[in-house]
C-alpha positions as CSV (number, residue, x, y, z in Angstrom):
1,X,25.6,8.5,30.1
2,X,28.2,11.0,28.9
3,X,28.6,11.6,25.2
4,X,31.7,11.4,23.0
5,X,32.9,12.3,19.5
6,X,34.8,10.5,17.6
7,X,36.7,12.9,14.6
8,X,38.5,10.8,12.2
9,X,42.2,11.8,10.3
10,X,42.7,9.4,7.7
11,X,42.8,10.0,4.2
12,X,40.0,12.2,4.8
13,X,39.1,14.6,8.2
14,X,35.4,13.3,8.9
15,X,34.5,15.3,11.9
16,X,31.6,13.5,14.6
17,X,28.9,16.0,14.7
18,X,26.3,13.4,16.2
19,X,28.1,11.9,19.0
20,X,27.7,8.5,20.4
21,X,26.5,7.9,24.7
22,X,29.0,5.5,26.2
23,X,29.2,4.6,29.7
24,X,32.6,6.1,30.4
25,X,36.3,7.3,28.7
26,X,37.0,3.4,28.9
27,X,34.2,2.9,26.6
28,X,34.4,5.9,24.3
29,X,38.1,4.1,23.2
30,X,37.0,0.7,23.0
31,X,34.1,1.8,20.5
32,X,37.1,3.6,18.5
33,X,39.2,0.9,18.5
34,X,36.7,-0.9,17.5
35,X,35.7,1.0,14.6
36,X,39.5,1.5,13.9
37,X,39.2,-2.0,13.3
38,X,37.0,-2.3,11.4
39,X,38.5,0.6,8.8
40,X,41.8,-1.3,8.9
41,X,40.2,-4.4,7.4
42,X,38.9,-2.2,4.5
43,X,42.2,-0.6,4.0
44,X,44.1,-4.1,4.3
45,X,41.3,-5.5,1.4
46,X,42.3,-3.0,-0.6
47,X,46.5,-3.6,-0.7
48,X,47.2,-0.6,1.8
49,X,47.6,0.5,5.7
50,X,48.9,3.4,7.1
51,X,49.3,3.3,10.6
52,X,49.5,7.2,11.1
53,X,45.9,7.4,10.5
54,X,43.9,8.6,13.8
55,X,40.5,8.7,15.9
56,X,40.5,12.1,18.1
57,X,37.5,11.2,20.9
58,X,36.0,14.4,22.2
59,X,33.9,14.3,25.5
60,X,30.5,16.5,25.4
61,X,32.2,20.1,25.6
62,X,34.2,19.1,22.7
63,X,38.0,18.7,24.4
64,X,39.9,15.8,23.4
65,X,40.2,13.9,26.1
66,X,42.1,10.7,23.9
67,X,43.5,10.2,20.8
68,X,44.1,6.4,19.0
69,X,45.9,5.6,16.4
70,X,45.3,2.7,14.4
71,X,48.6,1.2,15.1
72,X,47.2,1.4,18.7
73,X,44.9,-0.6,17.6
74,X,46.4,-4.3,16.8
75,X,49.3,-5.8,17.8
76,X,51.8,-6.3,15.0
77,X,53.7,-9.7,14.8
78,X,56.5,-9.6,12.4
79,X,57.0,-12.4,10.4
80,X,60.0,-15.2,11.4
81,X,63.2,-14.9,9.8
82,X,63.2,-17.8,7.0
83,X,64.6,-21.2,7.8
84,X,68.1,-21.2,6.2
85,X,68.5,-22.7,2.9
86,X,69.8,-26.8,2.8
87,X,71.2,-27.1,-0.2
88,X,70.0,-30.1,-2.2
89,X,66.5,-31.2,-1.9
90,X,65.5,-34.3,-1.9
91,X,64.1,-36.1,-4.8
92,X,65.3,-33.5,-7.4
């Protein structure tokens, strides 16, 4: 099995020097996404989320072969506009 590297950009540059055997390119992103993921719920728990933020994967020679950013990583539903106001309400 072929091995990738993942390098993070986020607030930091954490660059893969161990690598990771995946079956394929198919499975080097999934892995990322999932780990993007994963990093998204950490930033989300603490009140923040910047999109911008990346995973580079590198195959074995070290050339980027695919780069995912974490707003490739979920689908963002905006929220509905509010219902519009009544007037009255009832009992008050």
């Amino acid at each position: 099995m072929p091995r990738y590297y993942f390098n993070l950009f986020n607030d930091l540059v954490s660059i893969d020097d161990e690598g990771r055997t995946l079956d394929g390119p198919a499975a080097a992103r999934a892995f990322a996404v999932a780990n993007i993921r994963a990093l998204i719920s950490e930033d989300v728990q603490k009140g923040s989320l910047n999109l911008g933020h990346r995973v580079e994967i590198l195959d074995a020679p070290r050339v980027k072969i695919c780069t995912v950013r974490f707003a490739d990583a979920l689908a963002i539903v905006p929220a509905p506009p509010d219902p519009p106001e009544t007037g009255a309400t009832r009992g008050h």
